[in-house]
DRENTORKOL-3810 file (N, C-alpha, C; in nm, 4 decimals):
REM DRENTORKOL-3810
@n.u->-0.5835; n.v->2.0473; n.w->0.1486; ca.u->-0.6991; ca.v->2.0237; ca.w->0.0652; c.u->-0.6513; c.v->1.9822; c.w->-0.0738
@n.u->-0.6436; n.v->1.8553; n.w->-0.1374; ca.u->-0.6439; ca.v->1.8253; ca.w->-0.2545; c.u->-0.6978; c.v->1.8848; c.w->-0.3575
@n.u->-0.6391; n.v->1.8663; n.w->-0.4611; ca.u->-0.7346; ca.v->1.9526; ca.w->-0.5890; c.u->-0.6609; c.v->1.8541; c.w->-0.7157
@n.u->-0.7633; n.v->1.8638; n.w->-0.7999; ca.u->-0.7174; ca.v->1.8112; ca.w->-0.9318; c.u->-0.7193; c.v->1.9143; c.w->-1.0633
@n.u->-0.6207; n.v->1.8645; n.w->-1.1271; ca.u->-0.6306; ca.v->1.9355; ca.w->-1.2818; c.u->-0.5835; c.v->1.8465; c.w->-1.3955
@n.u->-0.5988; n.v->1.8854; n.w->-1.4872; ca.u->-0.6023; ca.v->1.8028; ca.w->-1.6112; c.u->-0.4763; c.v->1.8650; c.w->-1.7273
@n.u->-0.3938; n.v->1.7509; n.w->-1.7626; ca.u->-0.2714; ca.v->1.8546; ca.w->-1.8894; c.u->-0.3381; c.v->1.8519; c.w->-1.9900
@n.u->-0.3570; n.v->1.9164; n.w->-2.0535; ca.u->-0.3561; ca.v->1.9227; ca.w->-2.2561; c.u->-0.3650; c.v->1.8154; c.w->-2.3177
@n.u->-0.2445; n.v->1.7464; n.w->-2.2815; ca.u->-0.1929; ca.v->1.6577; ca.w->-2.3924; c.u->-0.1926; c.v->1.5416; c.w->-2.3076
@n.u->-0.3441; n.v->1.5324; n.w->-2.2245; ca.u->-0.3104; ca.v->1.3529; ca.w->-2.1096; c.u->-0.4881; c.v->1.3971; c.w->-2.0962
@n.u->-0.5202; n.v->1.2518; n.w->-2.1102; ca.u->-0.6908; ca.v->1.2307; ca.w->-2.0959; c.u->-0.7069; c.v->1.2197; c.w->-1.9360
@n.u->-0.5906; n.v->1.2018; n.w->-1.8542; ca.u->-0.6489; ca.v->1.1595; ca.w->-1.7098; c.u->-0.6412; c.v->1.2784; c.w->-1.5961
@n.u->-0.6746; n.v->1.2616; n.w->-1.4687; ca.u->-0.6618; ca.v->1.3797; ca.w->-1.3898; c.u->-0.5562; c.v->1.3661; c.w->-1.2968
@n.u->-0.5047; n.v->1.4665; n.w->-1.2517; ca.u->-0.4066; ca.v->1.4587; ca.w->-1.1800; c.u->-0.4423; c.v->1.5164; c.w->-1.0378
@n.u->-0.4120; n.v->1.4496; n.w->-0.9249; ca.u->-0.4318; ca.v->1.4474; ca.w->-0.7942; c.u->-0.2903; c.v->1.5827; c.w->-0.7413
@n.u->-0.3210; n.v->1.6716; n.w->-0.6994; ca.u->-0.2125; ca.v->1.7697; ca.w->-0.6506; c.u->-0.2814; c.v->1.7731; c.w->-0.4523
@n.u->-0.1810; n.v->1.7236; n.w->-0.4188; ca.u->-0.1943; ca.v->1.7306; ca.w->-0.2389; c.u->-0.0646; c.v->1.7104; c.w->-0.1856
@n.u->-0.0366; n.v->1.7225; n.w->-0.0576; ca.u->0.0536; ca.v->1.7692; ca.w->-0.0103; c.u->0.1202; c.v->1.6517; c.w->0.1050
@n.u->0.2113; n.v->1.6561; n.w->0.0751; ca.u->0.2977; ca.v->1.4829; ca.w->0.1405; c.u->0.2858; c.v->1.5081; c.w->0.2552
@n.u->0.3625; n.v->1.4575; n.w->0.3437; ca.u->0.4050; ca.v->1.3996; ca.w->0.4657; c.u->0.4947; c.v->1.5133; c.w->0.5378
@n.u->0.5705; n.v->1.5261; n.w->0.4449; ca.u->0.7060; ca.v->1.6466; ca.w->0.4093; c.u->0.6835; c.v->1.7751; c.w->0.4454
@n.u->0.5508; n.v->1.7716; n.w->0.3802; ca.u->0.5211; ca.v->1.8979; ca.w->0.3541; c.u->0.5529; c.v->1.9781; c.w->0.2175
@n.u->0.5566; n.v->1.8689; n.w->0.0857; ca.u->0.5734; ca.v->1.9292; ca.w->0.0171; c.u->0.4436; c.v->1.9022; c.w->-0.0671
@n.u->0.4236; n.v->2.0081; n.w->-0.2010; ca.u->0.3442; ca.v->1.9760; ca.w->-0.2569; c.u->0.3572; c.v->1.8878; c.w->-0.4184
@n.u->0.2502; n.v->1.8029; n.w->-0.4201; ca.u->0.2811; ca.v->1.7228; ca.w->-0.5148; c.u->0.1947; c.v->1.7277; c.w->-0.6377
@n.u->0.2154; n.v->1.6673; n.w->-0.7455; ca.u->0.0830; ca.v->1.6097; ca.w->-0.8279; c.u->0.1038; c.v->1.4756; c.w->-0.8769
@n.u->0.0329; n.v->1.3712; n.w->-0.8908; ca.u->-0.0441; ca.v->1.2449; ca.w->-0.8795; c.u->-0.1306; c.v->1.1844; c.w->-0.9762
@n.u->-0.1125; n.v->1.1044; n.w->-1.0578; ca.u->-0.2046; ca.v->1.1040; ca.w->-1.1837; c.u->-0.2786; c.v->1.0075; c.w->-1.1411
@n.u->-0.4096; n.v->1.0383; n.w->-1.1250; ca.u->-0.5290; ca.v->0.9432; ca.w->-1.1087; c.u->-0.5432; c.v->0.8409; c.w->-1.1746
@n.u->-0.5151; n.v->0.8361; n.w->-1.3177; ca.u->-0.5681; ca.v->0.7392; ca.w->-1.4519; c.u->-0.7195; c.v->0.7136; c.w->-1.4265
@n.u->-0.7447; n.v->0.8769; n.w->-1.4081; ca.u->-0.8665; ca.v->0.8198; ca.w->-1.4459; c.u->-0.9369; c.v->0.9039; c.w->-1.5366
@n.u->-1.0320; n.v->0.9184; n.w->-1.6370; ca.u->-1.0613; ca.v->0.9901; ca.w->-1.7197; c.u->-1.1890; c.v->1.0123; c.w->-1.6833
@n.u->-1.2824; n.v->0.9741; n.w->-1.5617; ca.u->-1.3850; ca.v->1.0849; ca.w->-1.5399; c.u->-1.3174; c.v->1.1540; c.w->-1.3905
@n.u->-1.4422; n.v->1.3051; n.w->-1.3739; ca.u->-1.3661; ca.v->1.3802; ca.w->-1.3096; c.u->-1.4359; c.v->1.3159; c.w->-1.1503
@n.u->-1.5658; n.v->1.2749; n.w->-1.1209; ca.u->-1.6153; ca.v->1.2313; ca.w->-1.0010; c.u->-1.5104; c.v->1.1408; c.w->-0.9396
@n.u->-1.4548; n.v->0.9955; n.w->-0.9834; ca.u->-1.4033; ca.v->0.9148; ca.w->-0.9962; c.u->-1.2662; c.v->0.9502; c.w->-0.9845
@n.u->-1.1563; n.v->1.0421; n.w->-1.0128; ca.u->-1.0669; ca.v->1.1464; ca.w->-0.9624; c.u->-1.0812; c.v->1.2080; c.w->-0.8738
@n.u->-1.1964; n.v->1.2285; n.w->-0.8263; ca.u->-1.2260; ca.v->1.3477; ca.w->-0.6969; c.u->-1.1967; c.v->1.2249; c.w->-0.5604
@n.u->-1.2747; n.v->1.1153; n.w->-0.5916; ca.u->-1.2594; ca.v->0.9860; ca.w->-0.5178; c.u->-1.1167; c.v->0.9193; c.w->-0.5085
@n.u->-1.0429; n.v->0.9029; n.w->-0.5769; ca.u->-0.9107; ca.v->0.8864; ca.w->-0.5908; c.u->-0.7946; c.v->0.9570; c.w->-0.4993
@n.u->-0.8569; n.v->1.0927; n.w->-0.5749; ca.u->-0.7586; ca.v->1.2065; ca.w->-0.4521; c.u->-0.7868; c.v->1.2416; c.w->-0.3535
@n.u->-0.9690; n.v->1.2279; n.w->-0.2931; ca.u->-0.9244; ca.v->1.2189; ca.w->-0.1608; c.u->-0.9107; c.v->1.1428; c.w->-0.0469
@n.u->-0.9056; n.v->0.9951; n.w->-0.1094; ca.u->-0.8622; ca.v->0.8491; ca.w->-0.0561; c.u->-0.6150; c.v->0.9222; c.w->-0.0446
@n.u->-0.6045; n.v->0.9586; n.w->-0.1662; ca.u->-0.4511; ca.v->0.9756; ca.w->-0.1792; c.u->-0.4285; c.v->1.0850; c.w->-0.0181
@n.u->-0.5539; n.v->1.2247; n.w->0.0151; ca.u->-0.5041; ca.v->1.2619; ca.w->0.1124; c.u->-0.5031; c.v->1.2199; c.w->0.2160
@n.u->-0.6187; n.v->1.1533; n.w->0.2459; ca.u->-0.6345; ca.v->1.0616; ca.w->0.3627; c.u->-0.5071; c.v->1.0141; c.w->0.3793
@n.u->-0.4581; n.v->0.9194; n.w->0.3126; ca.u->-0.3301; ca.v->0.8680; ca.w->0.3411; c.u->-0.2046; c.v->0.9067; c.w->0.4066
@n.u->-0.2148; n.v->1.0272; n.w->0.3190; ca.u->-0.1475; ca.v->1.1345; ca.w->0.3440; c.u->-0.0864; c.v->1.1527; c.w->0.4881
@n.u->-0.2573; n.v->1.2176; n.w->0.5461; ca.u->-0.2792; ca.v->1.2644; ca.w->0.6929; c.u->-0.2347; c.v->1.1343; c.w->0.7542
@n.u->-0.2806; n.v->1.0256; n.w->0.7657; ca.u->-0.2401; ca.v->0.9370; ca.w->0.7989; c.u->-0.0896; c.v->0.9182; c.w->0.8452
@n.u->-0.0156; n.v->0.9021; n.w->0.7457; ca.u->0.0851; ca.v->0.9075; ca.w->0.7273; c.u->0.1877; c.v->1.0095; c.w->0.8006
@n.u->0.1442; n.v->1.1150; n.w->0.7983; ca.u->0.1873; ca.v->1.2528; ca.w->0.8761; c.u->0.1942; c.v->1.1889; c.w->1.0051
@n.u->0.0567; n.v->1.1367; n.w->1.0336; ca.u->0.0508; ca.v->1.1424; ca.w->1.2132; c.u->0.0973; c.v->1.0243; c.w->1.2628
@n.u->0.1336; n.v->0.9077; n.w->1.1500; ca.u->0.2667; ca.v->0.8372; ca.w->1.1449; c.u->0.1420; c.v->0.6465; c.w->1.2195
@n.u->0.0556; n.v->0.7088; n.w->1.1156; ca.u->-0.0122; ca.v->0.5853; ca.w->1.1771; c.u->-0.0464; c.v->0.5037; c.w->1.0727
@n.u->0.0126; n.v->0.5209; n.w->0.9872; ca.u->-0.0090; ca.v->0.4296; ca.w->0.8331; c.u->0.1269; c.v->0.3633; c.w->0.8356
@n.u->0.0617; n.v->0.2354; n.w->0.8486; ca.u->0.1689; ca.v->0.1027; ca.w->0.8316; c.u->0.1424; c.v->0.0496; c.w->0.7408
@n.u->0.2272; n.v->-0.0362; n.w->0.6567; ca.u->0.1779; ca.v->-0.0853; ca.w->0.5199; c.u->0.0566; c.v->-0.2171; c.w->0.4711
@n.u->0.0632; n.v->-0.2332; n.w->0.6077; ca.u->-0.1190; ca.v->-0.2673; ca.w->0.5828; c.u->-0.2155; c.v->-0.2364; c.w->0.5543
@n.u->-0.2065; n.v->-0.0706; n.w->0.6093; ca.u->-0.2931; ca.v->0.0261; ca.w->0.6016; c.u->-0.2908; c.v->0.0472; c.w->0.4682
@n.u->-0.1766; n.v->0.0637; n.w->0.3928; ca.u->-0.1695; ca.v->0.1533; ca.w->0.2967; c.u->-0.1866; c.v->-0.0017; c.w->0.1719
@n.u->-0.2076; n.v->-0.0412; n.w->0.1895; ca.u->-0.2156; ca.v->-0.1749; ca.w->0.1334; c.u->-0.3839; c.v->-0.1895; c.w->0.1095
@n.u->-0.4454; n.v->-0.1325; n.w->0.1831; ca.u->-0.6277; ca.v->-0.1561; ca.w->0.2587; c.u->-0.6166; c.v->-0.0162; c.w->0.1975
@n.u->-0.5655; n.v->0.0754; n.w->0.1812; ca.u->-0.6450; ca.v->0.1704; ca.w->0.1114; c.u->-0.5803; c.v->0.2003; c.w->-0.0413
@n.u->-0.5474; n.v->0.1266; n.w->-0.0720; ca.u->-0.5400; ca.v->0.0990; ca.w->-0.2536; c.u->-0.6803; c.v->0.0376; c.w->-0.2790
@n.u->-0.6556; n.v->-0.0747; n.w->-0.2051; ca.u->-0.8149; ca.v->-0.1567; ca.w->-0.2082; c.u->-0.9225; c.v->-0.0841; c.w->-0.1925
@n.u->-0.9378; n.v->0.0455; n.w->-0.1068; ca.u->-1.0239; ca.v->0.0853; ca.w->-0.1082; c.u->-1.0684; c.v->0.2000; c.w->-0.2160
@n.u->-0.9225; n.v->0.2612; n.w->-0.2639; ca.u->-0.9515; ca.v->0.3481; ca.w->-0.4020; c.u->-1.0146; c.v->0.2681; c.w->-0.5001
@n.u->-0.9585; n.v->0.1043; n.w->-0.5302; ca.u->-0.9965; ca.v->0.0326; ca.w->-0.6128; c.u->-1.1403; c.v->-0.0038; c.w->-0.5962
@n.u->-1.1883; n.v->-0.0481; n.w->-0.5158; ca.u->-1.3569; ca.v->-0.0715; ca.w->-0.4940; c.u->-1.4068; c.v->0.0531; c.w->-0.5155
@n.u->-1.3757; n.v->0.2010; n.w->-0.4987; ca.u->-1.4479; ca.v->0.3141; ca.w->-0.5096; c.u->-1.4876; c.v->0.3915; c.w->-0.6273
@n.u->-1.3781; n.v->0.3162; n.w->-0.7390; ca.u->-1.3859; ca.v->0.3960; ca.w->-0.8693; c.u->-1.4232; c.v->0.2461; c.w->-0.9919
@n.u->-1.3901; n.v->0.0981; n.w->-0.9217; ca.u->-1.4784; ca.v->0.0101; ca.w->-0.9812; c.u->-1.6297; c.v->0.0020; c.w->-0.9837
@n.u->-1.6680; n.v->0.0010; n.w->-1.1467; ca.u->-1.8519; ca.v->-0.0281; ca.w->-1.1303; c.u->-1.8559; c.v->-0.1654; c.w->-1.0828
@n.u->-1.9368; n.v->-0.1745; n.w->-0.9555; ca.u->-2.0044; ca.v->-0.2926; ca.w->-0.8708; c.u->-2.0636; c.v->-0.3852; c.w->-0.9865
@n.u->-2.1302; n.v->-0.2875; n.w->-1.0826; ca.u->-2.2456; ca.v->-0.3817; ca.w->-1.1395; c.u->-2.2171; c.v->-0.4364; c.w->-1.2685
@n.u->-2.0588; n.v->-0.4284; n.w->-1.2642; ca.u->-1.9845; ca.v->-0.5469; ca.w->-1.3974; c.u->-1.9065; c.v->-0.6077; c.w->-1.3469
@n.u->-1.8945; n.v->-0.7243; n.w->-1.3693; ca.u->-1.8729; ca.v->-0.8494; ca.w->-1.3141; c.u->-1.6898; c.v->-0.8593; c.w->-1.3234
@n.u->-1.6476; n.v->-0.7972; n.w->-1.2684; ca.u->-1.4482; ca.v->-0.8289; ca.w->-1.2793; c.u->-1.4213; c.v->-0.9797; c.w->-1.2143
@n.u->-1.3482; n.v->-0.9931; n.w->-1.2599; ca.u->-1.2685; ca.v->-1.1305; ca.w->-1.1727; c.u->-1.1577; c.v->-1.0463; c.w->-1.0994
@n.u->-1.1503; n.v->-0.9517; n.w->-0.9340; ca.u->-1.0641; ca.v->-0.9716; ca.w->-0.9071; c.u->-1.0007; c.v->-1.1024; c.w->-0.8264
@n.u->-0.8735; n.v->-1.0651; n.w->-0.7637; ca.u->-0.8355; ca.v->-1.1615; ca.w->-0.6949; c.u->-0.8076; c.v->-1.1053; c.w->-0.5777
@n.u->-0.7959; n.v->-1.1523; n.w->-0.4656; ca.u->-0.8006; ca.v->-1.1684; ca.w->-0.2903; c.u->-0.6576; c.v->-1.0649; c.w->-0.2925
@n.u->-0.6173; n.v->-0.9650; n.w->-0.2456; ca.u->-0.4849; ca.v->-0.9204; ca.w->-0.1488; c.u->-0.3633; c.v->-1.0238; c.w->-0.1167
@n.u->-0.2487; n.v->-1.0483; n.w->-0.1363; ca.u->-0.1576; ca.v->-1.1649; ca.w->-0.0721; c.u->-0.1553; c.v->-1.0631; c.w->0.0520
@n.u->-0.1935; n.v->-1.1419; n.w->0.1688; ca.u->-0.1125; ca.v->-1.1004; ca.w->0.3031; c.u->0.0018; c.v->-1.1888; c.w->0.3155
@n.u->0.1518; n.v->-1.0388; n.w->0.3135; ca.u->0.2670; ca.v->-1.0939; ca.w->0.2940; c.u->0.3010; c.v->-1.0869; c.w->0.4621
@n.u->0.1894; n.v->-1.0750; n.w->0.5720; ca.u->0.2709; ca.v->-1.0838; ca.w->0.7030; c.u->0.3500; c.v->-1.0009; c.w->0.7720
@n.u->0.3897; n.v->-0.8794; n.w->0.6738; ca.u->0.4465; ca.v->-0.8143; ca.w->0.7337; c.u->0.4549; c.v->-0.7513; c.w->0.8463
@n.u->0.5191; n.v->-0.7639; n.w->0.9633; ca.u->0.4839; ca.v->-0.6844; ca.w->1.1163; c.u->0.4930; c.v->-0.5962; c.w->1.0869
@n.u->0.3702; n.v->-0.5122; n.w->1.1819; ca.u->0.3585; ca.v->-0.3694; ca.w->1.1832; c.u->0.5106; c.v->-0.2680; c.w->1.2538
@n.u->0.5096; n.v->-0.1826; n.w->1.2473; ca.u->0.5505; ca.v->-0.1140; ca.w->1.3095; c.u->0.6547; c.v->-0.0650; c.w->1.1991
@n.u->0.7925; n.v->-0.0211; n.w->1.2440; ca.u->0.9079; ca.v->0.0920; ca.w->1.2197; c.u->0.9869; c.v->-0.0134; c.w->1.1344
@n.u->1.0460; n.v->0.0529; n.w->1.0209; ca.u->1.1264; ca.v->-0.0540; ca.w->0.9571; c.u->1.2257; c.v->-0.1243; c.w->0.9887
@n.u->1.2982; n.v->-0.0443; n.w->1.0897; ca.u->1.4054; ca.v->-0.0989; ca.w->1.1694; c.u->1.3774; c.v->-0.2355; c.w->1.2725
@n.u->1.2532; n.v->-0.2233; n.w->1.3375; ca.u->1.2409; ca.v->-0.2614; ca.w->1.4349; c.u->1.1346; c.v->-0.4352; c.w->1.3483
@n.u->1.1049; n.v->-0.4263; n.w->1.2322; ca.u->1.0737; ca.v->-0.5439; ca.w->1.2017; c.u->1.1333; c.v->-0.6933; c.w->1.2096
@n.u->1.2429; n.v->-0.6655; n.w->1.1271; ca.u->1.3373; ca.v->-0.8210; ca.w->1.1034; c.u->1.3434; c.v->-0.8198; c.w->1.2792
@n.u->1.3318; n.v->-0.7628; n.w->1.3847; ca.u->1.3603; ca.v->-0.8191; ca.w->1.5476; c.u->1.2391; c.v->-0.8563; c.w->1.5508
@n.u->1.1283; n.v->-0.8496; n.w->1.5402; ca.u->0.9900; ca.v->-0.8689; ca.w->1.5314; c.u->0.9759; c.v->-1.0039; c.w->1.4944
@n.u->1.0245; n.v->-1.0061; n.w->1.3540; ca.u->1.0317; ca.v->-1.1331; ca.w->1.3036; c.u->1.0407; c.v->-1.2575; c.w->1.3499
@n.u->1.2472; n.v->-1.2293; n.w->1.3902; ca.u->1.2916; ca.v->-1.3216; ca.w->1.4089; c.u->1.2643; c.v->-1.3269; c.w->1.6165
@n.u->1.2234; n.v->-1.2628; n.w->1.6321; ca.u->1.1777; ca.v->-1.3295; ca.w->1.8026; c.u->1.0164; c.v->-1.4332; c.w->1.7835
@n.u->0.9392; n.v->-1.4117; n.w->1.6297; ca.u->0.8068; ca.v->-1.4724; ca.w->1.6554; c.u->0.8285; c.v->-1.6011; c.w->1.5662
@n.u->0.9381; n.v->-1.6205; n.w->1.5469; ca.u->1.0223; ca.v->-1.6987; ca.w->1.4368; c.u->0.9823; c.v->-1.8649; c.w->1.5331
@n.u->0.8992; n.v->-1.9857; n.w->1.4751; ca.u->0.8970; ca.v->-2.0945; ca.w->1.5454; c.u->1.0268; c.v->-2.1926; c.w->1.5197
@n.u->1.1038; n.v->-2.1953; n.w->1.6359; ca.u->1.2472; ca.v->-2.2813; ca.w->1.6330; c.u->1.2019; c.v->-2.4311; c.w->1.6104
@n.u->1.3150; n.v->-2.4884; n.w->1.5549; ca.u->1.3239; ca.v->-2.6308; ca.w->1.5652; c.u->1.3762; c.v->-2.6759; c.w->1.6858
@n.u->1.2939; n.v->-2.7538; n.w->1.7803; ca.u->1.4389; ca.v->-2.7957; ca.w->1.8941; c.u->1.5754; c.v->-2.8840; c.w->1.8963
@n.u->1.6492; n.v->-2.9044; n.w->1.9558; ca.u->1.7698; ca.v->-2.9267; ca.w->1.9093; c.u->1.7651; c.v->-3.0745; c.w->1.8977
@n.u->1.6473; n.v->-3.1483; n.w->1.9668; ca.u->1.6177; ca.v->-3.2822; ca.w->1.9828; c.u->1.5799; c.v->-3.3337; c.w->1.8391
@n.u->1.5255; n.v->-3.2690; n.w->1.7298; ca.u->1.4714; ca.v->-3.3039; ca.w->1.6468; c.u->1.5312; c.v->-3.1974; c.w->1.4962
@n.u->1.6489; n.v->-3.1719; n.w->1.5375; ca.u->1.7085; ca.v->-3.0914; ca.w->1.4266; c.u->1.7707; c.v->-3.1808; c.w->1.3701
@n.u->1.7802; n.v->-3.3262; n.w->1.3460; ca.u->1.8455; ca.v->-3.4619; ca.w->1.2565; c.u->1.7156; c.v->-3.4877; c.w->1.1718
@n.u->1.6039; n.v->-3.4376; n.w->1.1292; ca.u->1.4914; ca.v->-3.5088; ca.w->1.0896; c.u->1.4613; c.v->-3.3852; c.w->0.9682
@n.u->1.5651; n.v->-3.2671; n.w->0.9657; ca.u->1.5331; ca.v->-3.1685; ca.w->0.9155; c.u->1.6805; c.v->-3.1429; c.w->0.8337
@n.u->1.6588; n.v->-3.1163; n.w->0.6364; ca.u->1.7608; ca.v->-3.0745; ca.w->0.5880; c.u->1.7312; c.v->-2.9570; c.w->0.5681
@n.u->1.8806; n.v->-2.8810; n.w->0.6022; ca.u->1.9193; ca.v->-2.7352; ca.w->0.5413; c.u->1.9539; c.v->-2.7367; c.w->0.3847
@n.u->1.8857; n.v->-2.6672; n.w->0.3129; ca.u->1.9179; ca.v->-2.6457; ca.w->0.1545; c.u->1.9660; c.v->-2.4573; c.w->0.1782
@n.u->2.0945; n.v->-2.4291; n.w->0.1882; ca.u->2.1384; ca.v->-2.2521; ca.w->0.1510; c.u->2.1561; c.v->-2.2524; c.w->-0.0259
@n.u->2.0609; n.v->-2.1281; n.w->-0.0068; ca.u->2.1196; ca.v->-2.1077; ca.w->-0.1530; c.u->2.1239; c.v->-1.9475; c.w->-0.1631
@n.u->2.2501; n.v->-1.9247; n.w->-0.2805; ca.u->2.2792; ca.v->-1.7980; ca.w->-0.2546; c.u->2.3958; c.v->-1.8056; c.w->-0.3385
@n.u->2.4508; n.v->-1.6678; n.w->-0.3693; ca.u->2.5810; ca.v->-1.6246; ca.w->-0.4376; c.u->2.6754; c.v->-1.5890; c.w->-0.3156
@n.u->2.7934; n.v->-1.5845; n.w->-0.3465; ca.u->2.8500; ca.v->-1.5074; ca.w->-0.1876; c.u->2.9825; c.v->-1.6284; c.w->-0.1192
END
């Protein structure tokens, strides 16, 4: 169960819930009302749980920033945000991505690899 508290000497609230680990944490909302903190931290546990039961991939966790952000933005003033970059990343285990990748990777065939320059760049 999340809980918030506030320091002395800091206008915002701080999110205290409990990781993945199992340890316990605290979390600074930046936010200076307390409703709007309550919303914050318990979008942060959700995650959390999520996370525990090992089903938060960074899409997920990507979609629920967005969703803290729509929850503690007023609708009824006009922001310019901007769209999410979807960077593509395959789901799953970190290990098991770059194989992910490079098997969905579209080859050049060997018939038509003269029509195509390689530019490497790099230190090394």
């Amino acid at each position: 169960m999340p809980s918030l508290t506030k320091k002395e000497n800091s206008p915002y609230w701080y999110c205290c819930f409990t990781t993945p680990d199992g340890k316990r944490t605290k979390r600074s909302t930046k936010q200076t009302d307390k409703k709007k903190a309550i919303a914050v931290c318990t979008e942060f546990e959700k995650a959390t749980k999520k996370a525990k039961k090992g089903a938060l991939t960074e899409n997920q966790a990507i979609k629920v920033v967005s969703d803290i952000k729509s929850k503690i933005t007023n609708h009824n003033q006009k922001t310019k945000t901007s769209p999410i970059l979807n960077s593509r990343i395959p789901d799953g285990l970190i290990a098991e991505k770059w194989d992910k990748h490079r098997f969905n990777l579209k080859l050049v065939n060997p018939a038509n690899k003269r029509k195509y320059e390689v530019i490497v760049v790099g230190s090394g």
